[in-house]
N, C-alpha and C positions, 0 to 999 in steps of 0.2 A: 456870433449870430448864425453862420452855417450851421453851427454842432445843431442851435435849437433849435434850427429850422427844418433840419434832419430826422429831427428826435421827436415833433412832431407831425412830421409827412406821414409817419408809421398809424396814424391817425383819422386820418381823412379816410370815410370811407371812398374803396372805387365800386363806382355803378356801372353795371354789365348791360350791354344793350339788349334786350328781345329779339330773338330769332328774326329774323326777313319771312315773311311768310313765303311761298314757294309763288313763283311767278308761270300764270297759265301764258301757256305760249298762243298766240290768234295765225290762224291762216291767213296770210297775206297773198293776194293776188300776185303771178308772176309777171305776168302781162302789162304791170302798174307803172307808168311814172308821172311826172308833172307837167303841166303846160302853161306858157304863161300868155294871157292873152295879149292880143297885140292890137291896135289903132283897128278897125273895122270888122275884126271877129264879131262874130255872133256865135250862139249854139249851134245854130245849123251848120256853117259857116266849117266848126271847130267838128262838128259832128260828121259832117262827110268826110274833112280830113283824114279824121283817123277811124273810120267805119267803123261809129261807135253811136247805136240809135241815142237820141238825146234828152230820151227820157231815162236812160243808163247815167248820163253826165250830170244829170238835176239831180238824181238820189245820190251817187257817188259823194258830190259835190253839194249835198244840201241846202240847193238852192230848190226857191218854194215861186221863183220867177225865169222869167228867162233871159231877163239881163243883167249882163257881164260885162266889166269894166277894163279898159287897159291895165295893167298890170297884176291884174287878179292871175291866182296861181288855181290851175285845175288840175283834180286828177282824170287822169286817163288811163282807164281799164275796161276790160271787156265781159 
């Protein structure tokens, strides 16, 4: 059963994968990390902390309101 098994592997075609197209690199802010909200945060709140206006924090963060829940994770950049 090996030898046929052998004898037919020679058979099967192999399929070659397609190149990876090349990956664009994005400029990532250095100033960036995450925050997580905590019991009585607010924007404002989250926004003077880190002297960051808090219309920066709504686009960053694609929120279209201004509230934010405990455990939500923000970014924070400038």
């Amino acid at each position: 059963m090996k030898a046929k098994v052998e004898e037919l592997q020679d058979r099967i075609p192999a399929y070659t994968f397609p190149p990876l197209p090349e990956q664009t690199q994005v400029a990532t802010p250095v100033s960036s990390h995450w925050y997580k909200v905590r019991v009585g945060d607010t924007l404002g709140k989250v926004s003077k902390r880190f002297r960051v206006p808090v219309k920066t924090l709504k686009t960053k963060n694609n929120l279209s309101s201004p509230n934010i829940r405990p455990g939500d994770f923000l970014v924070i950049s400038r």
